[in-house]
C-alpha positions in Angstrom: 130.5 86.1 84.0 128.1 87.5 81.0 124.9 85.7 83.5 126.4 87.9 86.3 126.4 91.0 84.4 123.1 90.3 82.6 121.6 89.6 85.8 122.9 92.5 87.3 121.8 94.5 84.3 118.1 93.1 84.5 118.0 93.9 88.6 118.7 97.5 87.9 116.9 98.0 85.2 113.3 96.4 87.4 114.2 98.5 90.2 114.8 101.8 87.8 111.3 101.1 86.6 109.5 100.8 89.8 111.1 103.0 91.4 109.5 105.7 89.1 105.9 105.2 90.2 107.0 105.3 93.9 105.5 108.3 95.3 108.4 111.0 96.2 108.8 113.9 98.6 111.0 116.5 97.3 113.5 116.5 94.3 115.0 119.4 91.5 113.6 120.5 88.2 116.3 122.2 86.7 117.5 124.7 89.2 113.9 124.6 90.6 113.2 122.7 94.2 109.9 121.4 94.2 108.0 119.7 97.6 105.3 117.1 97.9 103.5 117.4 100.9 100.4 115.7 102.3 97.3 117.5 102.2 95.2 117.6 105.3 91.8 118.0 105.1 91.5 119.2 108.3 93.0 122.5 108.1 90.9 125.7 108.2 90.7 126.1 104.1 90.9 122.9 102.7 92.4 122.7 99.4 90.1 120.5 98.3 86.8 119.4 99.6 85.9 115.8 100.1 89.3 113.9 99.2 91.9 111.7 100.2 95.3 112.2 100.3 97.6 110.9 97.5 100.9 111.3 96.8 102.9 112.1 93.2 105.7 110.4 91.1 108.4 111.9 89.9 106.6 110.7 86.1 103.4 112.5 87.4 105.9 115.5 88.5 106.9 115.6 85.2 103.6 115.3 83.4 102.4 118.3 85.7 105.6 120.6 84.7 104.3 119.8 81.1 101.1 121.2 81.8 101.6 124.2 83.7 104.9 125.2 81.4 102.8 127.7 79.7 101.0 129.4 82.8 105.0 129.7 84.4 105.5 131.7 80.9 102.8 133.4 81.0 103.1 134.5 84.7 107.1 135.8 84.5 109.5 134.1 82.3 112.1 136.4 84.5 111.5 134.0 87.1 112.3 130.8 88.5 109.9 129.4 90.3 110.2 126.5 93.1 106.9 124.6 94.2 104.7 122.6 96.8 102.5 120.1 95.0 99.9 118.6 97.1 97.9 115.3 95.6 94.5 113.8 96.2 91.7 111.8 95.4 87.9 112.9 94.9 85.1 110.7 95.3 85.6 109.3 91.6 89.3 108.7 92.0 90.5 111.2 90.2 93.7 113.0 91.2 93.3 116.2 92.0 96.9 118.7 92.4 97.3 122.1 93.3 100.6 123.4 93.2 101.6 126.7 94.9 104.7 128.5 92.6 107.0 130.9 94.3 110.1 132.7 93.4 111.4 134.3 96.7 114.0 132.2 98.2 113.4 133.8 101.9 109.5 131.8 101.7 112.2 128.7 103.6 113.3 131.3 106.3 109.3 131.4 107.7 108.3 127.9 106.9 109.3 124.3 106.8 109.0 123.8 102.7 108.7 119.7 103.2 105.7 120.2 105.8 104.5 123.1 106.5 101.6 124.7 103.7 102.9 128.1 102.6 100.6 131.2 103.5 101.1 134.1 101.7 99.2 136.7 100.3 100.2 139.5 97.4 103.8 139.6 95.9 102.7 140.0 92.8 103.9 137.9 90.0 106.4 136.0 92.6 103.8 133.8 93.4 100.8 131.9 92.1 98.9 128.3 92.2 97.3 126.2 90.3 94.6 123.3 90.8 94.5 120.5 87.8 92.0 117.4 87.5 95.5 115.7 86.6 93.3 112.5 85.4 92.1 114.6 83.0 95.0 117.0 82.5 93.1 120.0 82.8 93.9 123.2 84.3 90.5 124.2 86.9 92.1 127.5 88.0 95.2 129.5 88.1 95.5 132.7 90.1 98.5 134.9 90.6 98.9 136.9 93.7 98.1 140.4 93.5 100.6 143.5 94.7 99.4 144.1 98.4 
């Protein structure tokens, strides 16, 4: 009986680890819904120019949140904000994320939040994005919409 339960123990354990570097799709921080959606480099206006697409871990997820804590609070504290994270690789492997911050809950009235990249200009405070070199945990620009 204590082999059973041990082994049983150990199973869940393994499969609580790995499952944490699997790559995810959407999930909660908080009361916050975030989205990870594939970029494609074929659009119009690439987020990022000569990459491949990647994906994120809920770890990674977690890391980013650390970094761009202080951008949310210095955007609006007032708000909460959900996101779209998009991942990829440049042509040194590095993973690149830009993540698009929004506040107005009627964004998922106009698009498809789990595939569909959000298009929205002004709105002020309500919205902004960010790019980070995420191997290097470093912030490359942050820009809040402006009041149209």
């Amino acid at each position: 009986m204590i082999r059973i339960t041990f082994l049983l123990l150990l199973i869940f354990t393994i499969s609580c680890k790995s499952s944490k570097n699997q790559f995810i799709n959407s999930g909660n921080i908080g009361l916050s819904k975030f989205y990870v959606l594939k970029i494609d480099n074929n659009k119009k206006y690439p987020i990022f120019e000569n990459t491949k697409p990647s994906g994120l871990s809920f770890s990674e997820i977690m890391e980013l949140e650390k970094l761009i804590k202080p951008k949310i609070e210095e955007t609006s504290a007032e708000h909460q904000y959900d996101r779209q994270y998009y991942a990829a690789l440049n042509e040194h492997g590095e993973k690149l994320v830009y993540i698009f911050l929004f506040c107005d809950e009627s964004v998922s009235d106009f698009y498809n939040l789990t595939k569909e990249r959000t298009n929205i200009s002004d709105g002020g405070n309500c919205y902004f994005k960010l790019k980070i070199n995420f191997s290097n945990k470093q912030i490359i620009s942050y820009s809040v919409h402006g009041y149209g």
